[in-house]
BANUSE-893043 format. One record per residue (C-alpha): residue number from 1; y, z, x. Coordinates in Angstrom, 3 decimals. Example, Ala and Ser with C-alpha at 12.3 -4.5 7.8 and 13.67 -1.06 7.14 Angstrom:
BEGIN
  nr    north       up     east
   1   -4.500    7.800   12.300
   2   -1.060    7.140   13.670
This chain:
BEGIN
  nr    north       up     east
   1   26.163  -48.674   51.613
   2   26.204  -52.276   50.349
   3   29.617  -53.520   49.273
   4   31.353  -51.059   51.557
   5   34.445  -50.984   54.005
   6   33.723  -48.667   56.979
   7   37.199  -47.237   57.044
   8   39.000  -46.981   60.397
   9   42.546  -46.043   59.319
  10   43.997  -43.079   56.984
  11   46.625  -43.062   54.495
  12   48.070  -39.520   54.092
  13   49.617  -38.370   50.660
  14   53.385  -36.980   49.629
  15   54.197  -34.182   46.927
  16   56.321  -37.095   45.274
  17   56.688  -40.806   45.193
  18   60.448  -40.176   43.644
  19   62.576  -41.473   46.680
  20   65.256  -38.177   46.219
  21   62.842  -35.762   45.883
  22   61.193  -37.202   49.302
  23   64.280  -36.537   50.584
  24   64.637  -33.023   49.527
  25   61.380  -32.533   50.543
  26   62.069  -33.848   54.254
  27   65.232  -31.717   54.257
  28   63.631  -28.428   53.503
  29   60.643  -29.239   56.176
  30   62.749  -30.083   59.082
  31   65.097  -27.038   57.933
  32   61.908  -24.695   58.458
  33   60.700  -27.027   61.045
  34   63.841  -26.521   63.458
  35   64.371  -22.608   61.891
  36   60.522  -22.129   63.323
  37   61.430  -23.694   66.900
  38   64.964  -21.967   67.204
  39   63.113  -18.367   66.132
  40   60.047  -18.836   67.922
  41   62.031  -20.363   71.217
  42   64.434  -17.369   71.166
  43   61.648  -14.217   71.171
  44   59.827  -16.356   74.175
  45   62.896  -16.603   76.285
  46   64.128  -13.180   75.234
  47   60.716  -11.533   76.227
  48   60.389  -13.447   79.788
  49   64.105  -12.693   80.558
  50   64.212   -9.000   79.635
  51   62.171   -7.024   81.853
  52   61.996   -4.231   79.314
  53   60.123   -6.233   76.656
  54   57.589   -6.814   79.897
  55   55.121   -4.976   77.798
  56   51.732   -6.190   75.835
  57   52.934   -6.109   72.480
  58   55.737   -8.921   73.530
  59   53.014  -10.418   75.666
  60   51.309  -11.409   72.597
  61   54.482  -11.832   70.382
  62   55.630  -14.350   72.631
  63   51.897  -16.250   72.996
  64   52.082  -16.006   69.265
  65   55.614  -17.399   68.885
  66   54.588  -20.503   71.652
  67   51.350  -21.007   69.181
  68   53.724  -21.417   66.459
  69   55.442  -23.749   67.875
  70   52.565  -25.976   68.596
  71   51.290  -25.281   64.620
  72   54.119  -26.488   62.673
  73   54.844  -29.447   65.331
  74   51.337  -30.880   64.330
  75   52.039  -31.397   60.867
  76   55.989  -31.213   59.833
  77   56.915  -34.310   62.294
  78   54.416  -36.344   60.465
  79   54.598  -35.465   56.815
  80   58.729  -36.074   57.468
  81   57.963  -39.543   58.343
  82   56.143  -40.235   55.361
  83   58.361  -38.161   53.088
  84   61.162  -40.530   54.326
  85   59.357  -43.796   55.496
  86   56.640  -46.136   54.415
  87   54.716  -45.205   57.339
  88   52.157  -43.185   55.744
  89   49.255  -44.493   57.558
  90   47.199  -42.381   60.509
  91   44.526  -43.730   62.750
  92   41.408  -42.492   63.177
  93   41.945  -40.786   66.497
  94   45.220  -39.809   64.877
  95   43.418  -38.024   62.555
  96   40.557  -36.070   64.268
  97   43.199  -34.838   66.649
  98   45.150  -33.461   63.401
  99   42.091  -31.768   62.457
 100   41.420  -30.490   65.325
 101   44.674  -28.909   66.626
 102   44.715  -27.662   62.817
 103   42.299  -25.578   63.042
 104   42.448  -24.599   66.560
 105   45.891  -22.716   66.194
 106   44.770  -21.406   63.207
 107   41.541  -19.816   64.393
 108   43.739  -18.595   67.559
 109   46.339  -17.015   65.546
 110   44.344  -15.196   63.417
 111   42.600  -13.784   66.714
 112   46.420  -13.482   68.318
 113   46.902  -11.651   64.858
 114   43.837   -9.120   65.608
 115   45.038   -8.538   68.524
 116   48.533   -7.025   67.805
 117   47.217   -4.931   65.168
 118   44.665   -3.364   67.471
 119   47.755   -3.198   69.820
 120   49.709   -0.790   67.970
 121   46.396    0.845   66.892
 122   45.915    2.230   70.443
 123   50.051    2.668   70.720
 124   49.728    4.845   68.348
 125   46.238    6.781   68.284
 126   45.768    6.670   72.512
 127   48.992    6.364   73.578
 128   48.322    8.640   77.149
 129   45.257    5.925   77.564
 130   47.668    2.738   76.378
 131   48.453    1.413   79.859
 132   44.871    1.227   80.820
 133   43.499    0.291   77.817
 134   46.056   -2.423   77.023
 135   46.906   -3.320   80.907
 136   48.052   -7.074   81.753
 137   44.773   -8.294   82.954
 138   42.999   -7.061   79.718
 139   46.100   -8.966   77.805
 140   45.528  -12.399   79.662
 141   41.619  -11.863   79.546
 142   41.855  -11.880   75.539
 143   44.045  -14.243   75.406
 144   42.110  -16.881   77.356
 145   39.127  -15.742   75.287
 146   40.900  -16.437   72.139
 147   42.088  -19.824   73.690
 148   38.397  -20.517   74.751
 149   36.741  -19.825   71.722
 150   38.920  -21.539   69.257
 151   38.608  -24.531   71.450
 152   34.295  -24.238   70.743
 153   35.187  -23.361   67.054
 154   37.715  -25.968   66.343
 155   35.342  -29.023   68.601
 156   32.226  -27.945   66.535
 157   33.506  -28.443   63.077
 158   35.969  -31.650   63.871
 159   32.915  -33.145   65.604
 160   30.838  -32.442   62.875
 161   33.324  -33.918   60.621
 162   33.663  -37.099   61.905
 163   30.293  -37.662   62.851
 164   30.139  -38.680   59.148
 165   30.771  -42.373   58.007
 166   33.666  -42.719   55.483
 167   33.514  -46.098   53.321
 168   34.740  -44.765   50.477
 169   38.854  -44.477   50.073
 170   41.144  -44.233   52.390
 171   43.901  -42.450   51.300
 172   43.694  -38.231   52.015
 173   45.353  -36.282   49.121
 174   47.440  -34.147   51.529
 175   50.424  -34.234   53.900
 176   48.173  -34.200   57.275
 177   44.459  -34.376   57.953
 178   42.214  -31.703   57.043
 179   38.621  -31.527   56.814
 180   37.804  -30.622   52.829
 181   39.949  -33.719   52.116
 182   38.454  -36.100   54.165
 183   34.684  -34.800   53.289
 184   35.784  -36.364   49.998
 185   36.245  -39.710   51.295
 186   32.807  -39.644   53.365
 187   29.623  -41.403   51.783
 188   27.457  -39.462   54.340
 189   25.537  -36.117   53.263
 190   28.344  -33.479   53.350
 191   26.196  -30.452   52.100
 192   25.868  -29.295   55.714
 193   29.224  -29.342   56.195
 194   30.474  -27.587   53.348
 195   28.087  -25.066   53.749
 196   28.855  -24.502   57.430
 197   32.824  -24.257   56.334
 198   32.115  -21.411   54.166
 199   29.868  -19.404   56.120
 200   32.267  -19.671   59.136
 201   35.763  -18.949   56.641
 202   33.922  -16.182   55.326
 203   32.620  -14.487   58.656
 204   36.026  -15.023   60.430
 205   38.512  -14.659   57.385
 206   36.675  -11.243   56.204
 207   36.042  -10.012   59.059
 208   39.574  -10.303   60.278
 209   41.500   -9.387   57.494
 210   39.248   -6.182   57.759
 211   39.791   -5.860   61.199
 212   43.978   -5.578   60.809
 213   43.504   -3.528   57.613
 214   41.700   -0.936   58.803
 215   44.330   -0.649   61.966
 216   46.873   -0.663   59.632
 217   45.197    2.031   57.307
 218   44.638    3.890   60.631
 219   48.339    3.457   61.830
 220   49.607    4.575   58.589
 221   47.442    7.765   58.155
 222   48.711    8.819   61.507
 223   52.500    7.664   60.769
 224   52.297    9.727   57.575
 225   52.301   12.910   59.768
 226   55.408   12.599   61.872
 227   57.894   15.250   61.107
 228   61.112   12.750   60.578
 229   61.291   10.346   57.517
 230   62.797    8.136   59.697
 231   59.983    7.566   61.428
 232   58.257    6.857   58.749
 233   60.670    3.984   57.786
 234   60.411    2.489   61.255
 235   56.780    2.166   61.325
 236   56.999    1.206   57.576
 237   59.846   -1.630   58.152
 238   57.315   -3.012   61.061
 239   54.239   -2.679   59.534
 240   54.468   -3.546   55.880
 241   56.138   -7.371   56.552
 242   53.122   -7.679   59.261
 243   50.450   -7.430   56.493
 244   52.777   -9.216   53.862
 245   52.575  -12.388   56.314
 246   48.844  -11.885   57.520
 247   47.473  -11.386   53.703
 248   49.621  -15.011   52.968
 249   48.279  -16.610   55.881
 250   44.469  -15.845   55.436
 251   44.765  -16.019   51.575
 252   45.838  -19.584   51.128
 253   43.316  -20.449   54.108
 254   40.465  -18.954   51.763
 255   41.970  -21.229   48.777
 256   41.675  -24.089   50.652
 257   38.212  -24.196   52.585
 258   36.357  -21.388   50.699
 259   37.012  -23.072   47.086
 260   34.236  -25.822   45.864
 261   35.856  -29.316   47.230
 262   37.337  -31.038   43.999
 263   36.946  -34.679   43.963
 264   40.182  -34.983   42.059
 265   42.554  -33.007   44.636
 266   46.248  -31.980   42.525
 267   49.616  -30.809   44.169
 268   48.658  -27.256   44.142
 269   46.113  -27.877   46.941
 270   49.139  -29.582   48.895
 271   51.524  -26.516   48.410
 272   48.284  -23.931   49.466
 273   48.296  -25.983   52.439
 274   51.979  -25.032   53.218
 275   51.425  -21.547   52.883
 276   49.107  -21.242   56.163
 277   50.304  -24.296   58.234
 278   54.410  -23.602   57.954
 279   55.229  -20.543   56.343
 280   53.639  -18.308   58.676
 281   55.262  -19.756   62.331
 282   58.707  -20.107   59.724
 283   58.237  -16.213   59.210
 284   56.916  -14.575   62.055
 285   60.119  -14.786   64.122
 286   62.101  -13.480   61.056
 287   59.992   -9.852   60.872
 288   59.681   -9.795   65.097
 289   62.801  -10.701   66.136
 290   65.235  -10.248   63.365
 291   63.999   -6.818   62.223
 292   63.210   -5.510   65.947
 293   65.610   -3.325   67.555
 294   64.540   -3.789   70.849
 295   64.843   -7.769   70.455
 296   68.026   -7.590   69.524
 297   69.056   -5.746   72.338
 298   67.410   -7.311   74.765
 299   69.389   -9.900   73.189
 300   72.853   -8.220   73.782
 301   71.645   -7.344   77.100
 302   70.974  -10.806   78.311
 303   74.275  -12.374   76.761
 304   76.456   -9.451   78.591
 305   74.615  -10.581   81.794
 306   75.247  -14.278   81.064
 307   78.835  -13.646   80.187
 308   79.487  -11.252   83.508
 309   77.561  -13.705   85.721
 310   80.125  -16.430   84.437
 311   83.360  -15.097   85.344
């Protein structure tokens, strides 16, 4: 384009340019931010030191709780630093590797998410067959496989993403990199792109949330027929806050990259952004850990040892 800047440098966005409300909103990320690595931290150390909770379910709970770790740490350290400082510029590289860890533990959780639900699925409807169904080398075979392809996933769309020339502005209207952002700063054909955004959130955000739904429905039409309410309430307590996290997480996904890119981005699109990139690793160790017996006293269990061991 004649006239044009090729830009090599970002400048990322913040909800608010008002200096305390910058510092609220640093506050109340690093709050979450060190909530989600305290939670997270405590069901992976619980699960490896407890040789009861040596099962798949907390085999995946704890590869879910380390991939929540990694997914708020690519964002929240950032977006604190420009909440707080005037450092709100990002390099290229910077950037693509933003994008690309971005989606890549998103894709992977979603998968981890799959997973778990078809976990309890064959808990529940094969238990007699569960240890051979569900044994460790099946466990570490999906999990690689989940690893592997949101690796493929994740390199195919940030390559194709900055393959693109941007000479346009600079300055991304969110907190961290993301690709329907920067398509609006590109001067380069995007059509492909878009279109290969929305075919691929459709196939994999459908087809997932189907996926866990119809475990869940499953799991719940056989929970339904155990004799004890109680039972009921257990499955029900576990269950319910399960879908109540997934439906938040995939939702605001499908808000962001299935919705026509607006060339005049607003707040809201920052705040959908937060509902899939923090609230989800912020939750998940509330509803596993906090509302699971068994954590809790694996918990007690470990702390008794520790406290024996000592004197």
């Amino acid at each position: 384009m004649p006239n044009s800047t090729m830009v090599t440098k970002f400048l990322l966005a913040r909800f608010s340019d008002v200096w305390e409300l910058r510092v609220l909103h640093a506050m109340l990320s690093l709050l979450m931010y060190f909530g989600t690595l305290m939670g997270n931290f405590l069901i992976v150390t619980v699960t490896i030191l407890d040789d009861k909770l040596h099962t798949p379910m907390y085999f995946f709970l704890r590869n879910l709780s380390v991939l929540d770790m990694c997914f708020i740490s690519v964002t929240i350290p950032k977006a604190c630093s420009i909440f707080l400082f005037d450092t709100r510029v990002i390099s290229m590289v910077g950037c693509a590797a933003q994008v690309f860890l971005v989606i890549f533990l998103a894709f992977v959780e979603i998968l981890f998410l799959c997973i778990m639900a078809h976990d309890r699925y064959v808990a529940i409807y094969q238990p007699l067959h569960y240890p051979i169904i569900m044994n460790h080398q099946v466990c570490v075979q999906m999990t690689l496989a989940s690893v592997l392809c949101g690796i493929i996933y994740s390199g195919f769309h940030t390559g194709s993403t900055f393959r693109l020339s941007f000479c346009q502005s600079n300055v991304v209207h969110q907190f961290f990199c993301d690709i329907p952002t920067l398509l609006n700063l590109s001067c380069s054909d995007t059509l492909s792109n878009k279109i290969s955004i929305f075919i691929s959130a459709v196939v994999i955000l459908a087809g997932s949330f189907a996926f866990i739904t119809r475990s869940y429905i499953h799991i719940f039409s056989n929970v339904i027929k155990f004799p004890t309410r109680g039972e009921w309430g257990k499955a029900f307590s576990t269950c319910v806050p399960h879908i109540i996290v997934v439906t938040v997480f995939v939702t605001s996904i499908a808000v962001v990259y299935m919705k026509p890119i607006s060339h005049s981005p607003t707040i809201q699109g920052m705040i959908m952004s937060v509902f899939y990139t923090i609230v989800p690793p912020f939750l998940n160790p509330i509803i596993y850990s906090l509302r699971n017996k068994k954590i809790k006293d694996a918990v007690r269990r470990i702390i008794r040892r520790k406290l024996c061991s000592g004197k």
